[in-house]
N, C-alpha and C positions, 0 to 999 in steps of 0.2 A: 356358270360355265356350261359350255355343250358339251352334253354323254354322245359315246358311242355304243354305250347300254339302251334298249329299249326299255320300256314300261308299259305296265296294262293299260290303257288309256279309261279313266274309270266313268267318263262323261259320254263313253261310248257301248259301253260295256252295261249289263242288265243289274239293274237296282236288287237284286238281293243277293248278289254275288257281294263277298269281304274279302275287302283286300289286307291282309296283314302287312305287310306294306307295296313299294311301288312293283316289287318280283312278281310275290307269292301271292297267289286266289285262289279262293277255297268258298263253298255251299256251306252254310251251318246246318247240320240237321239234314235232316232228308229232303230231298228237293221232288220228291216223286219223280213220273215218269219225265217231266221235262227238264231240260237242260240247260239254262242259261247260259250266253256267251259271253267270254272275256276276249277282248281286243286289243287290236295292235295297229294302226294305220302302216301297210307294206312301206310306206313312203317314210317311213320313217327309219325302218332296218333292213333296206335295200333288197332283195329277191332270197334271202334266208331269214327265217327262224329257228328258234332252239329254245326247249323247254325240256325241263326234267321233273317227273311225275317224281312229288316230296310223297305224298300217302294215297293209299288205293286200297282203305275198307272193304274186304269182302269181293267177292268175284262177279255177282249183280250189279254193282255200282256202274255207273258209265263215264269213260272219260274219249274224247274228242279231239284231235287236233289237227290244224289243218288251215287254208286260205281260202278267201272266196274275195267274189267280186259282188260289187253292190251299186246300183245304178239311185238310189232311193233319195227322197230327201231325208227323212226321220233316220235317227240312230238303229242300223244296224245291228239291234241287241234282240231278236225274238227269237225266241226257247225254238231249240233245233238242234240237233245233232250237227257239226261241219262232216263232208264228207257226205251228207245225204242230202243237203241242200240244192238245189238248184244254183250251177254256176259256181260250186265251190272243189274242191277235192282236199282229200286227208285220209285220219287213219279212225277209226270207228273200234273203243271195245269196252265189252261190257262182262267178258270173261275168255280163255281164252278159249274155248271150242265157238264162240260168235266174234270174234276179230275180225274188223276187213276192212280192207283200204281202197281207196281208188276215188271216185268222182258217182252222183248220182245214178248214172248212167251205166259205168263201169266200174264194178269194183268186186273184188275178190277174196279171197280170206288170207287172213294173215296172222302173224306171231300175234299173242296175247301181250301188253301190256302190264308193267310188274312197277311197285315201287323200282324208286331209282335209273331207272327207264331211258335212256335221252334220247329226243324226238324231235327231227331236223325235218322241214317244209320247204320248199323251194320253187321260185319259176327258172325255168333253165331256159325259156325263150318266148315270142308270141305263142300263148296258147297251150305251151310245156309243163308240166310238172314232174317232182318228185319228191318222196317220203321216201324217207330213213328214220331206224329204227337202231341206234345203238353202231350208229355209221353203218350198217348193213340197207342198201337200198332195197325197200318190201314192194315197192308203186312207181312206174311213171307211165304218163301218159300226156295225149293232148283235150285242151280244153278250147270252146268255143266263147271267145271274152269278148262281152259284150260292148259296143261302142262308147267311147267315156264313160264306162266302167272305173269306179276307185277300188285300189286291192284291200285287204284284212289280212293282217295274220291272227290268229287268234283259237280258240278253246271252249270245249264245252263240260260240264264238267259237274256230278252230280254227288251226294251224300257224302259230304265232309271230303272228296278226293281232292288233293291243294294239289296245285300245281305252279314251278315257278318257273320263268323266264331265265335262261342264263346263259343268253348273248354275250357272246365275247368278240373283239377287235374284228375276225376273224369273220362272225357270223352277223357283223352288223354293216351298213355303209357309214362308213367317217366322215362327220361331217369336215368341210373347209373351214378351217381355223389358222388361220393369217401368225396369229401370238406365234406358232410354233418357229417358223422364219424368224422372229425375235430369241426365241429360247436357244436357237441354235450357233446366234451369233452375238459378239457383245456388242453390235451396232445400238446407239441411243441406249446402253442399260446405263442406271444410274446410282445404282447399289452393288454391291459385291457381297457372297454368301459363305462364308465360312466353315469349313465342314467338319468333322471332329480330325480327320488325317492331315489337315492342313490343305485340304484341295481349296481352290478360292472357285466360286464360280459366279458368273456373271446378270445380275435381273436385273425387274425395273419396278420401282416402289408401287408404281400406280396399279401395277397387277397386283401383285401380294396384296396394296391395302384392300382392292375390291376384293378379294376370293378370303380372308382373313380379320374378321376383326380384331383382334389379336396383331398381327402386322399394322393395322391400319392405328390403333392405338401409340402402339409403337411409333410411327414415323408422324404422329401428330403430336406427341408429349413433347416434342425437344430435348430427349434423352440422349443418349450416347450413340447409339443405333442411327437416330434421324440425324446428329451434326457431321457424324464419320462417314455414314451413309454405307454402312457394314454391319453385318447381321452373322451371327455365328449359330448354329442350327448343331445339337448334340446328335451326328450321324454321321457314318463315311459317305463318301462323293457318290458311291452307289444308290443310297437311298435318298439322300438330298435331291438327284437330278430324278429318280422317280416323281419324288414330290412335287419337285417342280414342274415334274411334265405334266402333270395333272393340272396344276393349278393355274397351266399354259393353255393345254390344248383339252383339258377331262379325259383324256383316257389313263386308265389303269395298266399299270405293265406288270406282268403276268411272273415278268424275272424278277422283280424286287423282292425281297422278304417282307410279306404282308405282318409279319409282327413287330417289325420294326417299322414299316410307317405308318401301321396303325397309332403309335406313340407318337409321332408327328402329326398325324391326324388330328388326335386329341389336344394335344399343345397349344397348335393352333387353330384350335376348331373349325376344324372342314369336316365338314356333315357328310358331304356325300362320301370324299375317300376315308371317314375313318367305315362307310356302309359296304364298298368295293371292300375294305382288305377283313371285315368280318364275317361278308359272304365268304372268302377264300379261306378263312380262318378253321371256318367253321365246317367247310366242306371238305376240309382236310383232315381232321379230326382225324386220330388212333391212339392205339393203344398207347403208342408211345409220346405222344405230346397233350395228348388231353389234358393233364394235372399243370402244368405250364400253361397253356392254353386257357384253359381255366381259372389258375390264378393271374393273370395278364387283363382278361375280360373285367374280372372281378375287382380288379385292381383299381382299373380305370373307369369303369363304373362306379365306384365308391370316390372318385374324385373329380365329380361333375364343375364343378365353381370353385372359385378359389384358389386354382390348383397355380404350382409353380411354374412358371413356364422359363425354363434355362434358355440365355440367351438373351433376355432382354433386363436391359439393366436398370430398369426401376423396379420399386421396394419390392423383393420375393414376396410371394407371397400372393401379389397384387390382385384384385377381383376381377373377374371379365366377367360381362356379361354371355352366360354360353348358353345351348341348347345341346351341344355335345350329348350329355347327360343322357339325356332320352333316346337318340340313339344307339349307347351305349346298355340300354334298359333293354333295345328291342333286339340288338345283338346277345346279349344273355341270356333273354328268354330264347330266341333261336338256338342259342348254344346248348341250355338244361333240353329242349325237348328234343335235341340229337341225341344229347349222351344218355336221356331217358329210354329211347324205341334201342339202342343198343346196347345188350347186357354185357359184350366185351371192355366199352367206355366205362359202366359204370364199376368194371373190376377192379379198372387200372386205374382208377380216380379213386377209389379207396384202396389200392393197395401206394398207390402214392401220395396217399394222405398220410397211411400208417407208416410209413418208409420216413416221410419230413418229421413225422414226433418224434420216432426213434431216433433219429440224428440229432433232434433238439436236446433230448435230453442223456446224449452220451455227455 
């Protein structure tokens, strides 16, 4: 299915850059003075970017962000700073008394760059730019774009500083997606959805079977599901019509409770949205949900194959073949090394550890 999330594009992007996965890139080690680029093809997230600096070791370090244009045939990826480039602009820091932004040519000093950071790049027109810093605009100006020039968004980015991408509806261009005109209406749908409140709503098998193996097992057994051509999904109408907008058009809606269709995610194994409602998950973290949060990830992790999927009426139990699982691996690992860099998380995960034994054993 088409996202309306970008990705670092990795076949464009410099070979010692790692990407933990399709967000988040990160230098292993020290990368000395040069800086390898991470990318973004502009044409792919319309005239914005947005990245949010996850870690920034030490105030030497350097990180980059910013656009440029590239007339080349070879990949785009040669050690450089954005922002000092020829033909690009961004925001340049390396601590904050050397911050600055602007373009080659013109550029000035700016706010220092901090974990947590968010950092929005934009053309506002032929030749326009502007950087933001935290929604605070620090830069614009105009740029000389060269003739059949292709844009970049992209990152430069030195000794262990990770930095993820975290485009939303909002900061990306949507792509055209026809299915949504079907989602909206029950024209040709040929199944009906069932929702835990009794809402009914309206699909069509041949979506759910592509976007789900799980669905698609389903409506190929001659079970109950496939002869009634109704499907009962444990969720109110609210999250049900999330999920299905996803699995209509790929975007992620931002109102749903990402803990509850992360459970639907898993269910029926969709990789990518159970990956949207774990970035959300995770980014949401406190004091007061982490130990929930926590057991939830854990949960579902620990139930990669095999797992029940309610709703479909062949033997519980049943096996599907998933990959789930390892997404669910890579969501955990992100989850431990949030609640690790914050010693607030790790309070409240063990004072609500201590809190469930004591309840156990009253």
């Amino acid at each position: 299915m088409p996202t309306t999330r970008p990705v670092w594009d990795k076949a464009l992007s410099s070979f010692i850059l790692v990407f933990d996965d399709d967000w988040t890139v990160r230098v292993p080690g020290s990368a000395g003075s040069e800086s390898p680029l991470a990318l973004v093809p502009a044409e792919y997230v319309g005239d914005e970017f947005m990245i949010r600096v996850m870690e920034f070791p030490g105030e030497g370090n350097s990180i980059s962000v910013g656009g440029l244009f590239f007339t080349g045939k070879e990949a785009p990826c040669q050690a450089g700073d954005l922002g000092f480039l020829p033909q690009s602009f961004g925001i340049r820091s390396q601590s904050p008394a050397s911050a600055q932004a602007g373009t080659k040519g013109s550029r000035r000093e700016a706010a220092g760059l901090r974990q947590g950071d968010c950092i929005i790049v934009k053309w506002t027109g032929t030749g326009s730019a502007e950087v933001f810093v935290n929604s605070a605009r620090i830069w614009h100006g105009s740029l000389l774009a060269p003739a059949r020039a292709r844009r970049f968004f992209g990152a430069s980015v030195a000794d262990n500083a990770a930095l993820r991408i975290e485009a939303t509806q909002k900061h990306c261009r949507t792509p055209v997606c026809y299915a949504e005109h079907l989602l909206q209406t029950p024209l040709f749908s040929d199944v009906q959805v069932v929702c835990s409140d009794g809402c009914v709503l309206h699909s069509h098998k041949a979506l759910l079977a592509a976007s789900s193996s799980v669905f698609c097992r389903m409506f190929e057994s001659g079970m109950l599901e496939s002869k009634e051509s109704r499907v009962s999904i444990p969720a109110p109408r609210e999250v049900v019509s999330g999920f299905l907008q996803h699995i209509y058009t790929g975007v992620f809606d931002p109102n749903v409770d990402a803990a509850a269709l992360i459970e639907l995610a898993h269910m029926y194994d969709l990789q990518d949205l159970a990956q949207f409602c774990g970035e959300v998950l995770v980014d949401n973290l406190a004091p007061a949900n982490v130990s929930q949060c926590a057991r939830k990830i854990g949960r579902l992790r620990g139930n990669g194959n095999g797992q029940d999927f309610v709703g479909y009426s062949g033997s519980p139990g049943g096996s599907v073949e998933s990959h789930s699982e390892d997404v669910f691996e890579q969501i955990w690992r992100r989850l431990s090394d949030r609640i690790e860099r914050d010693p607030g998380l790790v309070r409240a995960l063990l004072e609500g550890h201590v809190h469930e034994r004591d309840q156990s054993q009253v």
